[in-house]
N, C-alpha and C positions, 0 to 999 in steps of 0.2 A: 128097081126103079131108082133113077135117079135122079136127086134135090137139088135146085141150083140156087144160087142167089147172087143179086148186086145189086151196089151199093148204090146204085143211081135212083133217083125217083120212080121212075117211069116200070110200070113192069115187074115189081118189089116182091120176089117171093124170098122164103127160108124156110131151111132144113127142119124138121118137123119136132117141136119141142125146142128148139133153140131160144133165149132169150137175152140175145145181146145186151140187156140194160141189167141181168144180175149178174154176169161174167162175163168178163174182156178177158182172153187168152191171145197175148200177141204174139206173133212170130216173123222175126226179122227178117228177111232174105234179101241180101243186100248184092247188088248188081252194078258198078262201076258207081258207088257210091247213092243208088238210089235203095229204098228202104221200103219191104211193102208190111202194110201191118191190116189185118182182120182181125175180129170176133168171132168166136165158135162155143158153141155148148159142150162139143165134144173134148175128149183127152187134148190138153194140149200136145207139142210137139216134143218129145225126148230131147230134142238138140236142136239146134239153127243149122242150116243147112252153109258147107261151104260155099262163100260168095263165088258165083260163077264167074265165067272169063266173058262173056260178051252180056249183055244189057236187053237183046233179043233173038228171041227163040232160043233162049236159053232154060232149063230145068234145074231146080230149086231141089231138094228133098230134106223134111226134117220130120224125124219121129216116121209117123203113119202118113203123113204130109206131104205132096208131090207140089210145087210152084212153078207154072208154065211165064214167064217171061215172054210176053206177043204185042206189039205194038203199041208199046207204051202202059199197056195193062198185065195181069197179072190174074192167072186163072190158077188157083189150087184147090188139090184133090185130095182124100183118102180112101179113095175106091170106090165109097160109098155114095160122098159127097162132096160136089164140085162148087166152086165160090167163086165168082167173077169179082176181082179187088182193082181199087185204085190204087195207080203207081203215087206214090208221095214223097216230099223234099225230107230228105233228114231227118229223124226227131230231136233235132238240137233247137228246136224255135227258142228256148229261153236260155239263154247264157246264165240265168241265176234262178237259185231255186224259190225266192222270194224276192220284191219288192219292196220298200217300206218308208214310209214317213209319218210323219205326227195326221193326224184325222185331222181333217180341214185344211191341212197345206198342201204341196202339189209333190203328186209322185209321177217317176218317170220309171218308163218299164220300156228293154227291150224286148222285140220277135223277129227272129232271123227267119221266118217265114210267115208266105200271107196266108188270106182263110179265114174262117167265122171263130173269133175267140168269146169263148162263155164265161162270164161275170159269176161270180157267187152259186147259186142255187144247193149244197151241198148240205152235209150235215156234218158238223164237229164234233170230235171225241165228246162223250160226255154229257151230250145236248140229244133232246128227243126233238127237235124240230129243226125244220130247214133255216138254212142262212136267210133272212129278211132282206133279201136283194134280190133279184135275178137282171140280167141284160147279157146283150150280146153285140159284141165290136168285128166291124168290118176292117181288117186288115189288108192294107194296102197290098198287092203281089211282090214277093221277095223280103216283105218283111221293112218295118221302119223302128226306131224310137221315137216314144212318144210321151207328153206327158198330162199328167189328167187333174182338172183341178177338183180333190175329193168334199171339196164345201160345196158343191152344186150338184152332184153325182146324186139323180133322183129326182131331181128338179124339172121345174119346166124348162131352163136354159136349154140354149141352142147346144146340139152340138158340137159347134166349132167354139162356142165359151166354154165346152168343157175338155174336150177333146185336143190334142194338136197334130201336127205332121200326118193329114189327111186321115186319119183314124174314125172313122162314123159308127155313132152310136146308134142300134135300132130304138131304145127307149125316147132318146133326145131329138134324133132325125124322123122318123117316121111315127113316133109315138105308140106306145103299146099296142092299143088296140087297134092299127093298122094291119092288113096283111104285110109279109115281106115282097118288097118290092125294092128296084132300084141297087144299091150296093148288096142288097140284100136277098136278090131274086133267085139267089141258090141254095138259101138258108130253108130246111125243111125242119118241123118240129112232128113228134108223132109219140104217139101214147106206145104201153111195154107191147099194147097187143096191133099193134101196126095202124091203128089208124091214126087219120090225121088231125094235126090240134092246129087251128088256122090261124092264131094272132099270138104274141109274146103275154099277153093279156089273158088272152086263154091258158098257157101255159103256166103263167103264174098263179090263177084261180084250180088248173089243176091240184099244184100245189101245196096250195093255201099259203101262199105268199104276197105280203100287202103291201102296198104302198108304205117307203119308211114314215114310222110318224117324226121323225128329227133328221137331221145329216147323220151319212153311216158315222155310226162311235168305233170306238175303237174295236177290232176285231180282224179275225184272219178273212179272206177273201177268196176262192177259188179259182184260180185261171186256167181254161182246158181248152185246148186248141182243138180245133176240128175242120174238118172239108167241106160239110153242108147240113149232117142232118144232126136234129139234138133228140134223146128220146126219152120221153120219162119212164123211169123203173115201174115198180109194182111198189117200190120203199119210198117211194114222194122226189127220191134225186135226179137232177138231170145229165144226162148222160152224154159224150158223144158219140155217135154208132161207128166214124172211124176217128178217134182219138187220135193226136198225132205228138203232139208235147204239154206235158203240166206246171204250172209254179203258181205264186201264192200271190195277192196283194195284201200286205199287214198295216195295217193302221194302229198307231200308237196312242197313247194318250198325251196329248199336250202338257210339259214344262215350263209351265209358265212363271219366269223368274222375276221374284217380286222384290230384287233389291231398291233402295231408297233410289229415285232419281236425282240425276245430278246439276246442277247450276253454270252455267256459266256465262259471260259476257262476250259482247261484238263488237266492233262498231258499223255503223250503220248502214253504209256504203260496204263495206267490204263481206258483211253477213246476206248482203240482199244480193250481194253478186257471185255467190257459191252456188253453186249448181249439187254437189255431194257431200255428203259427212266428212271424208277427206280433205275437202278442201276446207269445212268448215272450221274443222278442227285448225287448219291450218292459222285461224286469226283468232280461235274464242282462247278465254283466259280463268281459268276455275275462280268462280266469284260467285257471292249472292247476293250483293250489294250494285246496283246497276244504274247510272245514270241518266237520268231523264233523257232521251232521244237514241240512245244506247240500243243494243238487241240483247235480250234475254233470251236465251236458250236452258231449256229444260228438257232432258232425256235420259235415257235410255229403259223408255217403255215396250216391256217385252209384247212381241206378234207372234207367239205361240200359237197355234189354234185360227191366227186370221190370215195365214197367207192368202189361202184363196179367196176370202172376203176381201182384201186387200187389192189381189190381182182385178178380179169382179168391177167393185167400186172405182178402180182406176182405170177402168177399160180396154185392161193388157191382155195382148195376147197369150192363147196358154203358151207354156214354155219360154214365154219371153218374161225378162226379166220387170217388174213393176217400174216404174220410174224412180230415180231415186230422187227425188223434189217435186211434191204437189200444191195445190193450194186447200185456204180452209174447206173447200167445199168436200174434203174427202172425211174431214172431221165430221162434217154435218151431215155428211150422209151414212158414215159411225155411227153416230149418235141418233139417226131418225130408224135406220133399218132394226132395233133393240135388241143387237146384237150379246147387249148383256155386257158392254164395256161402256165407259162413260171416263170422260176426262174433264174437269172443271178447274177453274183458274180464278179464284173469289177473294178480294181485299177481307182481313181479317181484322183490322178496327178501325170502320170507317167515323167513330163516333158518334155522338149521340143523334137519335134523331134522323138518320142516315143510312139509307140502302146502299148495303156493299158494293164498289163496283166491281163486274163482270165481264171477262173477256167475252166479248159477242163476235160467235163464229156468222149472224145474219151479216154483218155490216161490215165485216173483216174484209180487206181486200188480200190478195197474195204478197203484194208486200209488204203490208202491215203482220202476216201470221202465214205461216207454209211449211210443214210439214221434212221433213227431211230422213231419209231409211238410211241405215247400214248399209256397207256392199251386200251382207245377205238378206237384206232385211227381214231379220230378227231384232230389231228394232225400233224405233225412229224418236224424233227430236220437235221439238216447237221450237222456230227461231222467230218472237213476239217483239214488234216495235213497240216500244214504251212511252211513246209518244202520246200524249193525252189524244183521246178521241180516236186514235188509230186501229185503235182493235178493243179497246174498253167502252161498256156501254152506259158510262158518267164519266165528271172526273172525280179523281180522288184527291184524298188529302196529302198534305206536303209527308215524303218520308215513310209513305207506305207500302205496308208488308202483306204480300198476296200470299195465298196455299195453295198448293196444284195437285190434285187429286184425282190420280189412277186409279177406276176399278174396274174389275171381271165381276158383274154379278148373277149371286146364287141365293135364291130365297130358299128356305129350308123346306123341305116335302114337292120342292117344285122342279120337273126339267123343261127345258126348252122344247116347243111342239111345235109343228107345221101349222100353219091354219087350212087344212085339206080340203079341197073342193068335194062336193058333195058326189060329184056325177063320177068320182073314181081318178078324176084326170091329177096330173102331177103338179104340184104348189109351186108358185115362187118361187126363187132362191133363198128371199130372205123374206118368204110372208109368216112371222112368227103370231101364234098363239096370243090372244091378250095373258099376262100376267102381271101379279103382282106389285114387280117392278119395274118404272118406269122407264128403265134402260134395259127392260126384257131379262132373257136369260143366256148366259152364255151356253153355246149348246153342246159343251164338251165336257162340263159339270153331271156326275153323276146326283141322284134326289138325295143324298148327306153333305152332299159338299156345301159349305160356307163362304160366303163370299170373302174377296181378298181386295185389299186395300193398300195404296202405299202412297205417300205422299212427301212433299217437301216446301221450304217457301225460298219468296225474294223479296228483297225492300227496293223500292226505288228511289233514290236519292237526290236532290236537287244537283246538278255539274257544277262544275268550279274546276280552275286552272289558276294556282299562284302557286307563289316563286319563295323560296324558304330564304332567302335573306334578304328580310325586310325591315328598314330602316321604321322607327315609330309612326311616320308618317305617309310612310307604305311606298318610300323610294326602294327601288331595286339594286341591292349592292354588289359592286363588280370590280376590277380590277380591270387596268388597261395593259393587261400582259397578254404575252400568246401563251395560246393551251389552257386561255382560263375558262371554268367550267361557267354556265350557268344556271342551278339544280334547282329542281322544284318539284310542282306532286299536282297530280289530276285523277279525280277519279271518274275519268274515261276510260275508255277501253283503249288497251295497249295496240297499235295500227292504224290508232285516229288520226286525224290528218292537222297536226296542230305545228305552226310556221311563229320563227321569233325576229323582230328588226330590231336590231340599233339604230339611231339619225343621231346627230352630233351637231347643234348648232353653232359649226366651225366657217360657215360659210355657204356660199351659191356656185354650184351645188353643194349640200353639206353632204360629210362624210356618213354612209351608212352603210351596216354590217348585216346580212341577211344570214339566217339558217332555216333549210329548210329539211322537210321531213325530220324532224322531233323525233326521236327512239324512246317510246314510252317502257317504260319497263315491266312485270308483270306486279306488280307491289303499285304502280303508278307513281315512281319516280321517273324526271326526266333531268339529264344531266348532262347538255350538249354542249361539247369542248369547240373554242372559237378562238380565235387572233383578235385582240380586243388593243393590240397596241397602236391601233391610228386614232384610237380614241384620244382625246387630252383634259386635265380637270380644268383647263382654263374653260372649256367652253359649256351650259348646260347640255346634256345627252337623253332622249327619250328611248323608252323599250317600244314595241306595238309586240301582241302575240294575236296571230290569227287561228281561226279552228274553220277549218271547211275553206279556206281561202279568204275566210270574212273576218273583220277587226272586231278582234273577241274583249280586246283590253287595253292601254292606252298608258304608262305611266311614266315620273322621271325618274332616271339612274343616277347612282353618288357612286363614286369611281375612289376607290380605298383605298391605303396601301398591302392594307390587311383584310380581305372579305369576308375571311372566318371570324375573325372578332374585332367586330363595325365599332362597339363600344371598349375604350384602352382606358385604362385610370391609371395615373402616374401623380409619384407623392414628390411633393417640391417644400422645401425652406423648413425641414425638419431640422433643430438643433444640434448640433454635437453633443452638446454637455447639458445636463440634465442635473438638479440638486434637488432635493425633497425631503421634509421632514417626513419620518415615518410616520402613518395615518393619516399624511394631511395631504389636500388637494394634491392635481399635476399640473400646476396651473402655470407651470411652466414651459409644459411642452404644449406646441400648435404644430399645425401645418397644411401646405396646401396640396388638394385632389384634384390634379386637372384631369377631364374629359378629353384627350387627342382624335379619339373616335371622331369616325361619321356620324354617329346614331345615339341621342339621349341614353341614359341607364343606370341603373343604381348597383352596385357593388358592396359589398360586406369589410371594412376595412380594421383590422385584430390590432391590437397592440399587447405586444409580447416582452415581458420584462426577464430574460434567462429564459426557464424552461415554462414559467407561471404564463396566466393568460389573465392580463389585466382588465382589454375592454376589446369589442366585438360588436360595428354596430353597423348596420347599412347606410349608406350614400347615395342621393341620388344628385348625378352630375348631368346637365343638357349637354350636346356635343359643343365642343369649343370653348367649351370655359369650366374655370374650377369653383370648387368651396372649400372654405378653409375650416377647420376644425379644432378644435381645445378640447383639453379632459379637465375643466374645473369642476367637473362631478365624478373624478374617478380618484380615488386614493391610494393612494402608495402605500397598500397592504404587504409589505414582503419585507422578511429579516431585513435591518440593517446589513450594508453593504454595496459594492459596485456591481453594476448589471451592466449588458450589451443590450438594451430593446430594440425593436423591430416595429415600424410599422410597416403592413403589407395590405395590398389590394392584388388581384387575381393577376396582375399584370405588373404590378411594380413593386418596390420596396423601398424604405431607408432606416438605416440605423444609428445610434448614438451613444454615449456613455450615459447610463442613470445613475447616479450617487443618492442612497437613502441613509438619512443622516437619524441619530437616535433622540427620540425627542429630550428637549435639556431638563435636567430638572431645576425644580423652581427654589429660590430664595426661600425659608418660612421666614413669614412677616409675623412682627410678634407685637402685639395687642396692647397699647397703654392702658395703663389704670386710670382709670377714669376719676378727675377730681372729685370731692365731696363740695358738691352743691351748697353753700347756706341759704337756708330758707330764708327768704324775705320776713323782715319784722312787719307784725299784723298789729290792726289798732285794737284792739282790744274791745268787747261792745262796751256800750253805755252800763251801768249798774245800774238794777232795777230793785227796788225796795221791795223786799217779799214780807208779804202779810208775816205777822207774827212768830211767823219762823223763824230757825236760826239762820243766817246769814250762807249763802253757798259762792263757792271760790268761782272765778270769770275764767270764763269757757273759751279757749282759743281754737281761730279755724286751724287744721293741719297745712302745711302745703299741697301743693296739687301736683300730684303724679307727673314725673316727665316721660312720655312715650317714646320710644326708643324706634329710628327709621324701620320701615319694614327690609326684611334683607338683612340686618347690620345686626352682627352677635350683641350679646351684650358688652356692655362697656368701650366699643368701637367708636369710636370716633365718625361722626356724619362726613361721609364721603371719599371714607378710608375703605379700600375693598379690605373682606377678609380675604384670607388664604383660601385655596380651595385643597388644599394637602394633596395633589396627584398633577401638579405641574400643566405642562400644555398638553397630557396625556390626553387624547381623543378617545371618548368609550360610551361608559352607561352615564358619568357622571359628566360627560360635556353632550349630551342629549338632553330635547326639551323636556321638563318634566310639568306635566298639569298646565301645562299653558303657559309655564312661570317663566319661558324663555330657558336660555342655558345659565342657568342658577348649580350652584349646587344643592347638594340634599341637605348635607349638615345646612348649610348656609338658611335656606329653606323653613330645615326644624328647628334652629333657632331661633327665628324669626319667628317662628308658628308657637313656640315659648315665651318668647318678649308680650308676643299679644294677648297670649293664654287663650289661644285656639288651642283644638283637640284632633287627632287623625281618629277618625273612631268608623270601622267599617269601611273603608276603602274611600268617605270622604273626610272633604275636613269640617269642622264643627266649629 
């Protein structure tokens, strides 16, 4: 008796004991390039049979194996047992042996052949249960690339949000527990012992495979191509009954790179009208200091892990690339889906009494805040107007400093879950679990992972534009030559649109000198060279500087000879010749400090006697006029002899002979002897009769004391100086002493002798 079998639904018998879902023996018999391949329980084939010469009614033989070649199909025998097989394309459907990207980004896989491809079901080295996936893809005929976005893979999305290049998912398209129909109407499933299993649903409660509770994490994948039918083993795996090419889909584990973000500056106009990262780059300037109306840009926040969340939220096609420029609304829908990433952008001292303010993604417009990706987006950027009220939800204080803070969150013991419908059917894309945290949990966090964090700030600054040579009175200094500069400093963003005039009130019409387009530089210098020689200083001259077109500032110009030093000091009517006793005043030398400058200013002006440095003292001169100066407080401490002095200021000089002459010494004045006084004759008293006593001699008064001037030694003469014995030497001993004026000391303690005062203790007595 003979068995036959094929492989078509309809009529389905097999060889007796056969069980094509514990052993696939395949055997090639390759016919002007077509490939036929069966199942058997039996010995396989000793060898492939050589490929024949014609394609029909041709004969096959390998091993015990006879292959009849008949209209397109393919009957083989081993005497015992006949197999009616389908003819099939190639087994090259997969150009690679694996596929692979990060879990939740999007992978692309080729099949150079069409046919029902099977998802997962499988069991891994090592692992006693089946893969937590099953599905099945309808592949186009002849084969397409395609690519899948694996953050929805499971979900209730459609399958054209997951799928692309016409690829139909039976889970996504028709839903589990549908029969197959439709792309699917040749797709049979059946148990090891041939009967039939009627929904994908049923097949998976075979099983015992469930609904995932999170997006697939990382893990290998099974892809097995097949022609129609899947069959489950007796070992729980699914199988297909004619196999035809296998490879892998791998999902990695997301790298998400958590360097510092970085800062930079825009201007305003030119950051609102970048459409890419490229372009943006093309005007931003590394800063973290940014001026009011200015664009702050802060990036490069790693999208590890959210491609597909990314594509999803942005409403892009799969395979197509995400836009590279959104508005906030793609924040706010980050932020609401609790994805488990959270970005906030909070003033960090708002002062007392005072809610920080917060960038509000409600009230954001796309101009105001918009998002910006990489070319591969693996990144993206905030480019935020700084504009009070534009995208903040108060205002803040003058010169304040926000923190922008990136995270992935992971509460400890917790992973990211589905919120699963109860009735079996497939969750949301993004209906996560309540938890912990109110930014959810990132769902590619295994239950140890710890949350990551990174953060950085900016200040924003009040703007300003002025000009670095300015007169005291805040004139603009310039020079009427060609090629002269006019430099200055803003801190705006380098590409602002900031325009400079001269007017010259020379006349109707007067003369004026325009520049425009201002080259800021990345420092925020501006230094634009101009023809300033139809200027003239006969007549007043104003600057204008405009910013955006508009009159940002207004002031008048002083036209110089010299721009770089507005303020000149020049020394005038200093002596030649110069004479000075040594220690004593220079109260011979003067001279005068004119101011030639444009511009008030004081100066440091030395006077240098040789190589000594006798005095050192600032000046301050208004433009156009001098001060004159004397050293009657500066002494001509230096050896006797001829000197060459200097005086000098940053700008001028002049110099003279000094001749210090040695002090002379003095005369000694030598002291007369002072006459002997005769006392005045006294009258004598009266004589007083004394009782009975003998008689006593008459009592004479003495003369009276003559007090000698205070100051004057003894014996000196009233109004005769003493000597002071140390000439016109200037020192300790022509210093005041005790109040007493420039006295000498002797002089002093003699005097303090005449009176019979006492020094006792450090006063006098």
């Amino acid at each position: 008796m003979t068995d036959t079998a094929t492989l078509s639904r309809t009529g389905s018998t097999r060889p007796t004991g056969w069980s094509l879902c514990r052993r696939a023996v395949w055997v090639a018999l390759v016919a002007c390039c077509t490939v036929v391949v069966f199942g058997v329980a039996a010995a396989a084939p000793a060898s492939a049979a050589p490929a024949p010469s014609e394609s029909t009614g041709a004969n096959a033989t390998g091993g015990n194996w006879t292959a009849v070649v008949e209209g397109g199909g393919v009957t083989a025998t081993n005497g015992t047992t006949t197999v009616r097989l389908r003819t099939l394309q190639a087994n090259d459907c997969f150009p690679n042996d694996a596929y692979e990207d990060e879990a939740g980004g999007h992978v692309e896989v080729t099949v150079n052949c069409g046919g029902y491809l099977l998802v997962g079901g499988d069991r891994q080295e090592g692992e006693t249960s089946v893969t937590n996936f099953v599905d099945v893809l309808s592949i186009p005929g002849g084969g397409t690339t395609f690519t899948i976005n694996t953050r929805l893979l499971g979900t209730d999305a459609s399958s054209g949000a997951v799928f692309s290049s016409g690829v139909t998912s039976y889970d996504h398209e028709l839903g589990a527990a549908n029969p197959p129909t439709g792309p699917f109407d040749g797709l049979r499933f059946e148990a090891a012992n041939g009967t039939e299993i009627d929904t994908l649903a049923d097949l998976r409660a075979e099983m015992d495979v469930s609904r995932p509770p999170r997006p697939l994490q990382p893990k290998r994948y099974r892809l097995l191509m097949t022609n129609g039918t899947v069959v489950l083993g007796d070992d729980g795996i699914a199988y297909a009954a004619d196999p035809v090419d296998r490879s892998n889909l791998r999902f990695v584990q997301p790298e998400i790179d958590f360097e510092e973000p970085s800062t930079y500056i825009a201007p305003r106009d030119g950051a609102a009208a970048t459409d890419e990262l490229g372009q943006l780059r093309a005007v931003w300037t590394e800063r973290d200091r940014v001026a009011k109306g200015d664009r702050i840009i802060v990036g490069g926040f790693s999208t590890d892990g959210l491609h597909g969340t990314i594509g999803s939220l942005t409403e892009t096609d799969v395979g197509t690339i995400a836009p590279a420029r959104t508005g906030p609304e793609f924040l706010q829908e980050l932020n609401g889906i609790e994805e488990g990433v959270s970005l906030t952008i909070e003033e960090t001292d708002p002062g007392p009494n005072t809610e920080p303010a917060t960038l509000s993604l409600d009230d954001a417009t796309e101009d105001g805040l918009s998002v910006v990706f990489s070319g591969d987006r693996d990144e993206f950027y905030l480019v935020i107007d700084t504009r009070k009220g534009s995208t903040f939800d108060r205002e803040f204080s003058p010169n304040a400093t926000f923190e922008v803070t990136y995270t992935v969150e992971s509460t400890a013991g917790e992973r990211y879950e589905f919120d699963l419908p109860d009735d079996g059917s497939a969750p949301g894309p993004f209906a996560a679990a309540p938890t912990p945290n109110e930014a959810g949990q990132y769902p590619y966090f295994g239950v140890d992972e710890e949350r990551r964090t990174v953060s950085t700030e900016f200040t924003l600054v009040e703007p300003r534009i002025r000009y670095t040579r300015l007169s005291r009175d805040g004139e603009v200094i310039v020079s009427n030559e060609a090629g002269e500069r006019i430099p200055g400093y803003t801190n705006y963003a380098p590409g602002t649109d900031i325009g400079i005039q001269l007017i010259s009130e020379d006349g109707e019409p007067p003369t004026t000198i325009e520049i425009e387009d201002v080259v800021i530089e990345s420092d925020g210098v501006f230094r634009p060279s101009v023809d300033l020689s139809p200027l003239s200083r006969e007549y007043p001259v104003e600057i204008e500087t405009f910013l955006r077109e508009r009159l940002h500032d207004r002031r008048p110009v002083v036209l110089a000879r010299n721009p770089e030093n507005p303020v000149r000091f020049e020394v005038d009517d200093a002596p030649a010749n110069v004479t000075v006793t040594q220690g004593r005043p220079l109260s011979a030398l003067t001279a005068t400090i004119e101011n030639t400058g444009v511009d008030d200013g004081a100066q440091f002006v030395t006077l240098r006697a040789g190589e000594r440095l006798l005095g050192n003292r600032s000046v301050f001169v208004p433009a156009e006029e001098n001060r004159t100066i004397d050293y009657e407080s500066t002494l001509a401490n230096v050896p006797v002899g001829e000197y060459e002095y200097v005086l000098a200021t940053d700008d001028d000089e002049a110099s003279g002979s000094l001749v210090v002459q040695a002090t002379p010494t003095p005369t000694p004045t030598t002291t007369a002897t002072p006459t002997p006084t005769t006392p005045p004759t006294t009258t004598a008293p009266p004589t007083t009769t004394a009782p009975t006593s003998a008689p006593t001699s008459p009592t004479t008064t003495a003369p009276p004391t003559t007090r000698a001037p205070a100051g004057t030694a003894t014996g000196t003469a009233t109004g005769t100086p003493a000597p002071t014995g140390a000439g016109d030497d200037a020192g300790f001993l022509g210093q005041p002493f005790l109040g007493l004026g420039f006295v000498a000391v002797r002089e002093v303690l003699a005097g303090a002798v005449i009176v019979g005062a006492a020094y006792v203790g450090g006063y006098w007595k």
